[in-house]
C-alpha positions as CSV (number, residue, x, y, z in Angstrom):
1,X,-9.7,-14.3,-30.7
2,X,-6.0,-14.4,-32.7
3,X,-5.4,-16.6,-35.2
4,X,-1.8,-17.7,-35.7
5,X,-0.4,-19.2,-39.0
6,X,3.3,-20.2,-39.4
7,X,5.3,-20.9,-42.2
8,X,8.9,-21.4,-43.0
9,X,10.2,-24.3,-41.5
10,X,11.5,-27.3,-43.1
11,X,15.0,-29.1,-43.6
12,X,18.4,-27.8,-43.5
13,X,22.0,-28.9,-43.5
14,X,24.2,-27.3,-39.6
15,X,25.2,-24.3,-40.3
16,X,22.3,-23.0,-42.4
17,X,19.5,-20.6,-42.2
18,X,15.6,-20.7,-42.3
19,X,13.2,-17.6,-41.9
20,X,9.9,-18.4,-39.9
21,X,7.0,-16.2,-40.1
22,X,3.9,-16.1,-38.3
23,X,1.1,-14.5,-39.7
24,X,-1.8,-13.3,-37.1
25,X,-4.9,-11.9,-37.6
26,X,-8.3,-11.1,-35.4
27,X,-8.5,-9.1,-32.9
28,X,-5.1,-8.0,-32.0
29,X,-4.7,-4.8,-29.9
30,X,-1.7,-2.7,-28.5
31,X,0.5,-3.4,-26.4
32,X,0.8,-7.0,-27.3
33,X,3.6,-9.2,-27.5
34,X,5.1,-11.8,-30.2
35,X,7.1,-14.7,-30.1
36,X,8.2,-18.3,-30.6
37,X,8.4,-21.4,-28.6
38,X,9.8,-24.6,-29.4
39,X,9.3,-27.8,-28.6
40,X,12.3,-30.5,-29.7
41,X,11.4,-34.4,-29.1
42,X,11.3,-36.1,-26.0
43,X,12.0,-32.4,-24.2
44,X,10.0,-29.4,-22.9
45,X,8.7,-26.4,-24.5
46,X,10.6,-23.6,-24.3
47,X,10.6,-20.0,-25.2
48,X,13.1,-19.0,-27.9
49,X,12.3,-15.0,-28.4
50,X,9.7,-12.8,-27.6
51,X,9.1,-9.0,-29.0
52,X,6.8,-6.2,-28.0
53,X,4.6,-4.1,-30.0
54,X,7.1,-1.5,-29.2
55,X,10.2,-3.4,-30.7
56,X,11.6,-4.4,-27.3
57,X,13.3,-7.8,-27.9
58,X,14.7,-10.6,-25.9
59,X,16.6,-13.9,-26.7
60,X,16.9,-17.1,-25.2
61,X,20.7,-17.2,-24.3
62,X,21.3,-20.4,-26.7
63,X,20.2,-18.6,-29.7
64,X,21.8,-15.0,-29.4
65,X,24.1,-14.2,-32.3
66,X,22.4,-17.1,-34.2
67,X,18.5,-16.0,-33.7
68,X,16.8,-12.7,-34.6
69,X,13.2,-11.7,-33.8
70,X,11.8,-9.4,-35.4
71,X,8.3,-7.6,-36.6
72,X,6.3,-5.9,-39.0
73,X,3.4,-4.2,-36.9
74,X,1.6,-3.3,-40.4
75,X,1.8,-6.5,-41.5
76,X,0.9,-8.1,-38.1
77,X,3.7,-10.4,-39.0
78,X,6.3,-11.9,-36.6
79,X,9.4,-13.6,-37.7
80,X,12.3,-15.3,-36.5
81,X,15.3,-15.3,-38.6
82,X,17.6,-18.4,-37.6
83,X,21.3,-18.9,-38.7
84,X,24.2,-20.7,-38.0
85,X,21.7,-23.7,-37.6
86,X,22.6,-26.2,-35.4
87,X,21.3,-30.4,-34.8
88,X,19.9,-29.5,-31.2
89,X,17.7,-26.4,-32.9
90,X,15.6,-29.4,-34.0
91,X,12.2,-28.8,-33.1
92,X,8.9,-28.0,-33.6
93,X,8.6,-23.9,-33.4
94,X,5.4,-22.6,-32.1
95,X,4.0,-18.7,-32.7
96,X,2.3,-17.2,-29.6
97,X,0.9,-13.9,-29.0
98,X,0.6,-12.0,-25.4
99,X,-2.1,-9.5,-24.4
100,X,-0.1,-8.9,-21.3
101,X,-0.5,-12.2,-19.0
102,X,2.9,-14.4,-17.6
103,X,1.9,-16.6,-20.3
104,X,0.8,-16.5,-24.1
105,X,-2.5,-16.1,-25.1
106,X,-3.1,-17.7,-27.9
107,X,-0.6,-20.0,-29.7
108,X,-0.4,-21.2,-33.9
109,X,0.2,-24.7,-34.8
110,X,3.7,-25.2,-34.7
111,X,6.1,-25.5,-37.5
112,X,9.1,-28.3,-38.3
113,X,12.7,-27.4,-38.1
114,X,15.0,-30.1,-38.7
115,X,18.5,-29.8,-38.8
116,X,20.8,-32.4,-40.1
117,X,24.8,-33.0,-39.0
């Protein structure tokens, strides 16, 4: 089992910033992946950024230049560094963690982003 905490979401003004972390612990093995989803009301969930064990990471094409994923493997820490905020970021962000399979294994509770005009 992984357990998956998050923290850093809240309220922000358009065009501001929030950091999201994701602390996981249990049993977590390499290679493994990292990432976040998001959920916004009334819409589906959808993957925002994802990140390897190894570093590799990918973006979601509405949040490149604006969203950054990134790790600390020591830490078994994921984060997701979000500027240039805009309304339609709005969403509850969930933490996953991959062993490997098409989908995540193991997701954290979600955190609230809101993002006022």
């Amino acid at each position: 089992q992984v357990q998956l905490v998050e923290s850093g979401g809240g309220l922000v003004q358009a065009g501001g910033s929030l950091r999201l972390s994701c602390d996981a612990s249990g049993k977590i093995f390499s290679p493994n992946a990292m990432g976040w989803y998001r959920q916004a009301p009334g819409k589906q969930r959808e993957l925002v950024a994802i990140i390897t064990s190894g570093g590799i990471a990918t973006h979601v094409d509405s949040v490149k230049g604006r969203f950054t994923i990134s790790r600390d493997n020591a830490k078994n820490t994921v984060y997701l560094q979000m500027n240039s905020l805009k309304p339609e970021d709005t969403a509850v962000y969930y933490c996953t963690f991959w062993r490997g399979s098409s989908r995540p294994d193991y997701w954290g509770k979600g955190t609230l982003v809101t993002v006022s005009s």
